[in-house]
KEDREN-441314 format. One record per residue (C-alpha): residue number from 1; residue in one letter; y, x, z. Coordinates in nm, 4 decimals. Layout:
> NUM;a;Y;X;Z
...
//
This chain:
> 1;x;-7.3305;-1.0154;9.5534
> 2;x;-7.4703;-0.6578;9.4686
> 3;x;-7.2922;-0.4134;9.5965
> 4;x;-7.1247;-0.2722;9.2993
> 5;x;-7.0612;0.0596;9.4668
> 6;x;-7.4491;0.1455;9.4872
> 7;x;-7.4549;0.3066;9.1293
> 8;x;-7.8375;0.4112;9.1801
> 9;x;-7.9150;0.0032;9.1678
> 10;x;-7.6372;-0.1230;8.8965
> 11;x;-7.7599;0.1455;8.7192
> 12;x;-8.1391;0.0245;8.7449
> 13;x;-8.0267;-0.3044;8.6516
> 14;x;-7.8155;-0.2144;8.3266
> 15;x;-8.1466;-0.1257;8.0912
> 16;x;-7.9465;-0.0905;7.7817
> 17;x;-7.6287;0.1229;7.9388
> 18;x;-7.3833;-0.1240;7.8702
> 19;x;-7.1736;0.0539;8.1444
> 20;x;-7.1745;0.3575;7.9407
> 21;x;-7.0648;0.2081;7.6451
> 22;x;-6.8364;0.0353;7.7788
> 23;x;-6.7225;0.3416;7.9851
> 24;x;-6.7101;0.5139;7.6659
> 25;x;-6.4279;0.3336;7.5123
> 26;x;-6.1465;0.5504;7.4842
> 27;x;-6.4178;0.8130;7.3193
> 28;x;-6.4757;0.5329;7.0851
> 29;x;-6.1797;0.4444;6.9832
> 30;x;-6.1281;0.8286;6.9390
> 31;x;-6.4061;0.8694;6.7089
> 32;x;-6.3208;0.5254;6.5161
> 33;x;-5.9751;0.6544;6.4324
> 34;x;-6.1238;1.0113;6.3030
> 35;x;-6.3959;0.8408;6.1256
> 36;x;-6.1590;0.6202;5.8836
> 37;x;-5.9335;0.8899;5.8027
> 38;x;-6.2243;0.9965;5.5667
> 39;x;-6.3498;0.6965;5.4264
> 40;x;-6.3786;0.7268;5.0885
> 41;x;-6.3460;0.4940;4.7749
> 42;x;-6.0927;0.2536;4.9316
> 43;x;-5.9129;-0.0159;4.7276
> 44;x;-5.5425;0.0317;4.6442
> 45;x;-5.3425;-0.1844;4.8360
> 46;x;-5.0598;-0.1784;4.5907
> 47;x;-5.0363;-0.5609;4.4915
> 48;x;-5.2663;-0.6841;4.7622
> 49;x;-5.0843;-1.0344;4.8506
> 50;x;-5.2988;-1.1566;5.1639
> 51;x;-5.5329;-1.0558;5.4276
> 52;x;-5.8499;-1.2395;5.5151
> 53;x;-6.1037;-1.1025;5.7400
> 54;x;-6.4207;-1.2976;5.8268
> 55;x;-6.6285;-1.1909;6.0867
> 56;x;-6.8560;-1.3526;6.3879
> 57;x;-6.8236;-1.2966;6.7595
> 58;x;-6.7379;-0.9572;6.8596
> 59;x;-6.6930;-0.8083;6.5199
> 60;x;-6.4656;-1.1413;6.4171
> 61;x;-6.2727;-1.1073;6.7264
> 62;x;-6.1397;-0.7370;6.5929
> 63;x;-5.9637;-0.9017;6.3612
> 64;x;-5.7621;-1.1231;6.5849
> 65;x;-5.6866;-0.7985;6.7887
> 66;x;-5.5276;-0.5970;6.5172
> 67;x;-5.3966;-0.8974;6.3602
> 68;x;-5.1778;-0.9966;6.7340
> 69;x;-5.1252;-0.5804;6.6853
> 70;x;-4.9480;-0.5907;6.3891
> 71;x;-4.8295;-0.9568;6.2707
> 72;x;-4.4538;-0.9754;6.3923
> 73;x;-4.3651;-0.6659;6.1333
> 74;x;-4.6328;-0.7600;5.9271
> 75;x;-4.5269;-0.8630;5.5946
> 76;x;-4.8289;-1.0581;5.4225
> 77;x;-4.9923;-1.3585;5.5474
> 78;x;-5.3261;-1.2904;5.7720
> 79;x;-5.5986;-1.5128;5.8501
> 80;x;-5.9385;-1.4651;6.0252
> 81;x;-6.2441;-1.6608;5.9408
> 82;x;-6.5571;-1.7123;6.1622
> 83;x;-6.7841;-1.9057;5.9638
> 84;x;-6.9840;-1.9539;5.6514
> 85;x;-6.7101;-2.0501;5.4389
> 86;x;-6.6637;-2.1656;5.1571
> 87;x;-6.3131;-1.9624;5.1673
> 88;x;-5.9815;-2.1119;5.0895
> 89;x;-5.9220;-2.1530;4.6949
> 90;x;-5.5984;-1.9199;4.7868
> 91;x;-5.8286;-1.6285;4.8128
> 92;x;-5.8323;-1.4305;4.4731
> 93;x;-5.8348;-1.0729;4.3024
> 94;x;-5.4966;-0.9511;4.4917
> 95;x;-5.6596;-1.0982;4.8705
> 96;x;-5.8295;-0.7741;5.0471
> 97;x;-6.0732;-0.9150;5.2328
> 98;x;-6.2615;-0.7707;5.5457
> 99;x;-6.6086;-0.8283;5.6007
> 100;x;-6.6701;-0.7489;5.9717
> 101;x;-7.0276;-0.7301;6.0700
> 102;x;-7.1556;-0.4481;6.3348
> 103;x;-7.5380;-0.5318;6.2416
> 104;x;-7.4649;-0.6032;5.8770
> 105;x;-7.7285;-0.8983;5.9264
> 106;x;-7.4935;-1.1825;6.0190
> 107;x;-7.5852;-1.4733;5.8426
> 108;x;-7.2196;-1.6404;5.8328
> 109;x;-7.0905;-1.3021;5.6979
> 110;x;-7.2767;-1.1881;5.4587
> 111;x;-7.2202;-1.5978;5.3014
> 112;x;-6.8814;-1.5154;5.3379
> 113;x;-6.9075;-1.1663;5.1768
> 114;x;-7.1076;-1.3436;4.8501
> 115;x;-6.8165;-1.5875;4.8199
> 116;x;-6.5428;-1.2875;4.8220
> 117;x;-6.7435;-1.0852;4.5006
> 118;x;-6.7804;-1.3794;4.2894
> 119;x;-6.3737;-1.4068;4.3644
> 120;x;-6.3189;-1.0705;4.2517
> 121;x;-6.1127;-1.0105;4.5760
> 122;x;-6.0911;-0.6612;4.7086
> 123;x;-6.3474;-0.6340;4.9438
> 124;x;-6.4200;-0.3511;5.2213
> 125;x;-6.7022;-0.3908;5.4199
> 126;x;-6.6930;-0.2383;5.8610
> 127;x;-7.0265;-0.2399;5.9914
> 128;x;-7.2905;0.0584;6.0979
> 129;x;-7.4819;-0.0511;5.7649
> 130;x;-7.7690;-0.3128;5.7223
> 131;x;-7.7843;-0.5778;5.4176
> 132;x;-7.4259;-0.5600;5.4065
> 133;x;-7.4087;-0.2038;5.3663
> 134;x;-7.6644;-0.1875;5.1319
> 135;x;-7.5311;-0.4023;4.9427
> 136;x;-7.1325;-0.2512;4.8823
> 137;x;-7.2078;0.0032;4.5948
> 138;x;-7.3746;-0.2600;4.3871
> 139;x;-7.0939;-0.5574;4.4435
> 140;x;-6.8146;-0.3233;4.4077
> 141;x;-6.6928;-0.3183;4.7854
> 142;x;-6.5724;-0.0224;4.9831
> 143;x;-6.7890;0.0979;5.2801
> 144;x;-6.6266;0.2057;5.5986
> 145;x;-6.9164;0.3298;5.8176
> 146;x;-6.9195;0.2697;6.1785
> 147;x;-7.2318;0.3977;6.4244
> 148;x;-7.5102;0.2252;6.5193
> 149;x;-7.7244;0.2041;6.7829
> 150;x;-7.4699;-0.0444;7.0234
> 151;x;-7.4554;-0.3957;7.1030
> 152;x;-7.2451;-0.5467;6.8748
> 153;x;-7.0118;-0.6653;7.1615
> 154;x;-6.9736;-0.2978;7.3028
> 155;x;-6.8616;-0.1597;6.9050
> 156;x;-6.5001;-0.3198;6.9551
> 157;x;-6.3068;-0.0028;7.0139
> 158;x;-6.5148;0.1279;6.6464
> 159;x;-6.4758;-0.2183;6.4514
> 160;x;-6.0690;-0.2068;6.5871
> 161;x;-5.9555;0.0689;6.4896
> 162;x;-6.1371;0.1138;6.1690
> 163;x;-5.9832;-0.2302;6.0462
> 164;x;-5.6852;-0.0825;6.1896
> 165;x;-5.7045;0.2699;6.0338
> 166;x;-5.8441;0.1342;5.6859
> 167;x;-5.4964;-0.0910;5.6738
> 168;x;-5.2738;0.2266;5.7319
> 169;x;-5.4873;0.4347;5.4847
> 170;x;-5.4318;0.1183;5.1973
> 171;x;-5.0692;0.2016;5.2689
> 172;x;-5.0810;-0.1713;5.4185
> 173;x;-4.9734;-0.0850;5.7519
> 174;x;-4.6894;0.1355;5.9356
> 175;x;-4.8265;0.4324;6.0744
> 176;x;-4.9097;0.4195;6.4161
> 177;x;-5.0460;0.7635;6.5435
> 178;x;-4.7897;0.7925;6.7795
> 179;x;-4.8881;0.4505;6.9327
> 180;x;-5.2745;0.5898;6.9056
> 181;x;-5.1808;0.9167;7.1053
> 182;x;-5.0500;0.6692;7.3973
> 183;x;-5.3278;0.4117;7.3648
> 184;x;-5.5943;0.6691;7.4268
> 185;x;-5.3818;0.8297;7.6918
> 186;x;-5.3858;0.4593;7.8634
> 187;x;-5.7197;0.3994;7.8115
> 188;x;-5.8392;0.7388;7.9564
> 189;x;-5.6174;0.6525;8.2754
> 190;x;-5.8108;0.2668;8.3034
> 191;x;-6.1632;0.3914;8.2413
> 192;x;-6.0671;0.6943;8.5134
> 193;x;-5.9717;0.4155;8.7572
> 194;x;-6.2500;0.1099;8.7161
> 195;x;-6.5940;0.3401;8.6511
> 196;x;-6.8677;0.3276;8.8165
> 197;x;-6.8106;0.5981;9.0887
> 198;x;-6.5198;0.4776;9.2206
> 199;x;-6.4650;0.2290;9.5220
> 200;x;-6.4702;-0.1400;9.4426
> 201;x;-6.1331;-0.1086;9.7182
> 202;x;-5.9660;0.1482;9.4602
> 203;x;-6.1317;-0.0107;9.2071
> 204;x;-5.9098;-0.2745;8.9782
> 205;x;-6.1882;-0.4079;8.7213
> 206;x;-6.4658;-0.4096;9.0554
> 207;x;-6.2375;-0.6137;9.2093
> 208;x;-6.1519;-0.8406;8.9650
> 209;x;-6.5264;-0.9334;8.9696
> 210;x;-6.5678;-0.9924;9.2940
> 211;x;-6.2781;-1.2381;9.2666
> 212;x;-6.4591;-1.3968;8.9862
> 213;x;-6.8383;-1.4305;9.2046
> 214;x;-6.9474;-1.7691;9.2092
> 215;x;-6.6689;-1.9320;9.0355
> 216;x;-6.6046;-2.0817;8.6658
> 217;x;-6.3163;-1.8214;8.5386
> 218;x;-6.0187;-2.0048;8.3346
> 219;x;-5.8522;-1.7663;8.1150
> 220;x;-5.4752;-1.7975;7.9983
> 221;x;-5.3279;-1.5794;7.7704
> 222;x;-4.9689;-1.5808;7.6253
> 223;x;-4.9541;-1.6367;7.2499
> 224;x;-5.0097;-1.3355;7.0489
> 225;x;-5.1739;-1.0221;7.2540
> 226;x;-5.2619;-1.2043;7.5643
> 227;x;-5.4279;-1.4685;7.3363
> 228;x;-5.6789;-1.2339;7.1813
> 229;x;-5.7369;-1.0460;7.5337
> 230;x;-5.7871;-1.3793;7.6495
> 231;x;-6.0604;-1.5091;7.4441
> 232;x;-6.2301;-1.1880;7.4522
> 233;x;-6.2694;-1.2047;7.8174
> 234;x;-6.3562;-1.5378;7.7636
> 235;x;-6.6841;-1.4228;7.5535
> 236;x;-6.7341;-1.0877;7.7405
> 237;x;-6.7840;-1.2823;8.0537
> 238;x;-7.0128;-1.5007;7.8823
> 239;x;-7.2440;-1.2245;7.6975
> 240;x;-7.2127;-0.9974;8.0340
> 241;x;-7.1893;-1.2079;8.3162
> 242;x;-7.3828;-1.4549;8.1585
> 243;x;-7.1630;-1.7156;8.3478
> 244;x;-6.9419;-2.0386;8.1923
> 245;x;-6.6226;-1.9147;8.1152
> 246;x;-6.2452;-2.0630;7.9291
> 247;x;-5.9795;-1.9671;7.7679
> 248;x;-5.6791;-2.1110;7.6628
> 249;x;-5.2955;-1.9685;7.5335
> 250;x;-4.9533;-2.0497;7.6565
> 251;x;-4.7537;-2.2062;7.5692
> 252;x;-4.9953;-2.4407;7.3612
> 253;x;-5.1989;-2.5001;7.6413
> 254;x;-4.8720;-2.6282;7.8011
> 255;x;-4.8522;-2.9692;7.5783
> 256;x;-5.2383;-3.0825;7.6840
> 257;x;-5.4255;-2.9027;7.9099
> 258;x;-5.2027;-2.8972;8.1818
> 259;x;-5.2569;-3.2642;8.2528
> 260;x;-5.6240;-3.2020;8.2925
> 261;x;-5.5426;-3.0478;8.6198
> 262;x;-5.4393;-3.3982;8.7801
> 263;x;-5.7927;-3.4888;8.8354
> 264;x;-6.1143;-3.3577;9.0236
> 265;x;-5.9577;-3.1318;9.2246
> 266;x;-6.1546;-3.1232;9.4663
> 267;x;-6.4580;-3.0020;9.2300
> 268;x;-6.2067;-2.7504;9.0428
> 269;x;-6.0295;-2.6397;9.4150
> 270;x;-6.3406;-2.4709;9.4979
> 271;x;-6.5412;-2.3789;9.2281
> 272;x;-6.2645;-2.2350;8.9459
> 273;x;-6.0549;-1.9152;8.9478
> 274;x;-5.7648;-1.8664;8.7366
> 275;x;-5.7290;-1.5771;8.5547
> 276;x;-5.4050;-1.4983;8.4254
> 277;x;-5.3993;-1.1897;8.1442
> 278;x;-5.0055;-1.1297;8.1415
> 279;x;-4.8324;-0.8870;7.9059
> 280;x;-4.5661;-0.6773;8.0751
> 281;x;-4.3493;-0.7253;7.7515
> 282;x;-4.4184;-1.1200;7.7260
> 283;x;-4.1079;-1.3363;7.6123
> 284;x;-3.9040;-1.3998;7.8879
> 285;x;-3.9723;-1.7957;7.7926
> 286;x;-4.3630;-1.7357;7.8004
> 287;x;-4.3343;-1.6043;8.1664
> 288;x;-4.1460;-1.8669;8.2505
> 289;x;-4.4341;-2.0972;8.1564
> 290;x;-4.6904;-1.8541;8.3152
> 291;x;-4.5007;-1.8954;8.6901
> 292;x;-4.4688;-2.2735;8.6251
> 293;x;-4.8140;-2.3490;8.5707
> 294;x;-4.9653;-2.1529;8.8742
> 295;x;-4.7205;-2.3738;9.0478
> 296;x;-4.8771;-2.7022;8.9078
> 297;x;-5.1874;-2.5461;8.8745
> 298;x;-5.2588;-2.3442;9.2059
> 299;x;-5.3524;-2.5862;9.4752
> 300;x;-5.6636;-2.7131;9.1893
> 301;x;-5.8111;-2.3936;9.2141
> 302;x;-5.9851;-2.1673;9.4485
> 303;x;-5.7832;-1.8403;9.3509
> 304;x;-5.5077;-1.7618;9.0910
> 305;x;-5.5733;-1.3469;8.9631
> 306;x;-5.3241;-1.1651;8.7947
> 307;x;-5.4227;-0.8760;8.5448
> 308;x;-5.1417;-0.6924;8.3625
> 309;x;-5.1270;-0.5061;8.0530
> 310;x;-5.0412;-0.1079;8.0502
> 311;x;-4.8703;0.0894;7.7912
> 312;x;-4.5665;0.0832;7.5763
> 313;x;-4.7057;0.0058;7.1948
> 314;x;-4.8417;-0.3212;7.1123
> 315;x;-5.1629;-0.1319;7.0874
> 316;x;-5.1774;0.0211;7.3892
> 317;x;-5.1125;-0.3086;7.6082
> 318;x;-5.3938;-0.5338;7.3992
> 319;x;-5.6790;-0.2458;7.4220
> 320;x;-5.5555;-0.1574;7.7751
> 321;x;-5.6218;-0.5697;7.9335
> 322;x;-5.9473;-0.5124;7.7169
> 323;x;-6.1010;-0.2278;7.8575
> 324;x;-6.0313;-0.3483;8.2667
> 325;x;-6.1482;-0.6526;8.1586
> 326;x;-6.4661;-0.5887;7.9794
> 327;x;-6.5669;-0.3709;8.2718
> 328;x;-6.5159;-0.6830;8.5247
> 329;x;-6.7611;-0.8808;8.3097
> 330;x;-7.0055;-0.6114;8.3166
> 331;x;-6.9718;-0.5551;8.6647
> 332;x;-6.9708;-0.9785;8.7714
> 333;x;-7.3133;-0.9529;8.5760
> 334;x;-7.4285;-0.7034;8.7904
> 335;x;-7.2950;-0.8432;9.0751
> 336;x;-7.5165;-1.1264;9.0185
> 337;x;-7.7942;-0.8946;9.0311
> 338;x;-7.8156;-0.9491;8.6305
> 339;x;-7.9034;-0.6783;8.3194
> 340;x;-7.5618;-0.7520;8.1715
> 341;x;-7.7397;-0.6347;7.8372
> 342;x;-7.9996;-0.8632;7.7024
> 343;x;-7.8252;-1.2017;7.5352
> 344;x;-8.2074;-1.3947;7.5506
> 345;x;-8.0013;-1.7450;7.4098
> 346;x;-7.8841;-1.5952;7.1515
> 347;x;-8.1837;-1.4508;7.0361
> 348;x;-8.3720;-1.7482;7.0938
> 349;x;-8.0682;-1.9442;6.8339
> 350;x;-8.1462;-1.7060;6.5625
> 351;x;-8.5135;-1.7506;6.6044
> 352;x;-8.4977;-2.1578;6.5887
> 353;x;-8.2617;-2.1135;6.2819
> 354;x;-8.4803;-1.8990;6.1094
> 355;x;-8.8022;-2.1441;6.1755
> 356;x;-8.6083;-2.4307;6.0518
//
């Protein structure tokens, strides 16, 4: 494994600076949350009877975040698409749908975006621009700009918080500055603890790598927050670490998947970790199931890791389990000597679709 505390050579490796944007979190979040409180020409959210937000990979997985944020107190129904549609026949004029899309050139979305016009719905568009930006003043969507320039996978602080934001500005959501205020507060604390300069032995997200080097990570997450924080590890250790990687939720994972563990042990005993992302406000019945499956579960793996969430607010604790652990993936794809930047296979995807 590199030695992640030789910044001069993770550094060397890292040719986009996916450390600093990642690093660079809280700051974005900052900037997302000052950004939407002047978007202009939003829809009225007086009426509005359902949420739908569509979106692909790390611009869909925003809305799962603010959607495990604010569903319990949320009073209309919410529902996130990741595909090409067509959308459900109860999408209509009083739905206000999303359209997530950091490039503005995903395929699925802008299909998705298309189907929500001809529907009349109200439609705002997140994204740093492209065909889907172009596109809003002529289809009669609203526009909340986000920077370019990033991977799409680093924007998730700027596509979070400006779903989030544009909700509270539509009168749609509570407000939660208050909860903002202690997020960033948390967030400065993490990314002050895990970056690069300090000690993988003081170092919580450096060591959660090097417990993940050379094995397939498992993922469980408690329904809800540690769901979402759970599949986004899940796909953060697959676009940075560029290693296999699951996920699964409690307790649904409880009436099938545990009976998986009764057989090859001695292929999972050595070559899976794991990886438990636990809220520290969980139901006291979901922690219940958390201890009882490491005790059916640990002697089939090689390790059993423990990452807890920080903060108070519902906010707080999701964006706080994100930020430690999309700075593990970065640094297990460094570890393994890898530019955790470049995502060749996807690439290569879009370029066999687009031949076809």
């Amino acid at each position: 494994m590199i030695d992640l505390d030789d910044v001069e050579a993770i550094e060397q490796l890292d040719s986009l600076g996916i450390l600093d944007e990642v690093e660079a979190f809280p700051q974005q979040c900052r900037e997302a949350w000052r950004r939407v409180a002047g978007a202009e020409d939003l829809p009225s959210g007086a009426g509005v009877d359902s949420i739908l937000v569509v979106g692909m990979g790390g611009s869909g997985i925003a809305g799962d975040f603010v959607q495990a944020i604010v569903e319990p107190a949320f009073p209309l129904p919410w529902r996130v698409i990741k595909g090409y549609g067509p959308l459900p026949d109860w999408v209509g004029r009083n739905t206000c749908v999303f359209v997530m899309s950091y490039s503005g050139q995903t395929e699925e979305t802008l299909a998705a975006f298309e189907d929500a016009v001809e529907r009349s719905s109200r439609v705002v568009i997140i994204s740093s621009g492209g065909a889907l930006g172009g596109m809003a003043p002529d289809r009669g969507a609203a526009l909340v700009t986000i920077p370019g320039g990033l991977q799409p996978r680093a924007s998730l602080g700027y596509l979070t918080l400006s779903l989030l934001g544009t909700l509270r500005r539509m009168e749609l959501a509570p407000d939660v500055t208050q909860d903002i205020e202690e997020a960033m507060e948390v967030l400065d604390r993490i990314a002050a603890g895990c970056g690069r300069h300090v000690s993988a032995g003081d170092n919580p997200a450096k060591t959660l790598a090097g417990r993940l080097y050379g094995r397939i990570p498992v993922i469980y997450g408690g329904y809800g927050l540690g769901a979402a924080a759970a599949q986004r590890f899940k796909t953060d250790l697959n676009e940075y670490g560029k290693t296999p990687a699951f996920y699964n939720v409690i307790p649904e994972l409880n009436h099938n998947e545990i009976v998986g563990w009764n057989r090859l042990g001695e292929i999972t005993s050595s070559n899976v970790v794991l990886v438990l992302l636990r809220d520290q406000h969980e139901d006291e019945r979901i922690a219940m199931r958390f201890s009882a499956c490491v005790r059916l579960i640990a002697g089939q793996v090689s390790d059993v890791v423990e990452v807890y969430s920080e903060g108070r607010s519902p906010l707080a604790r999701l964006l706080s389990l994100a930020l430690i652990t999309q700075l593990a993936a970065v640094y297990l794809g460094l570890g393994y000597g890898i530019d955790p930047g470049p995502v060749e296979a996807i690439e290569k995807l879009k370029s066999e679709l687009e031949n076809d």
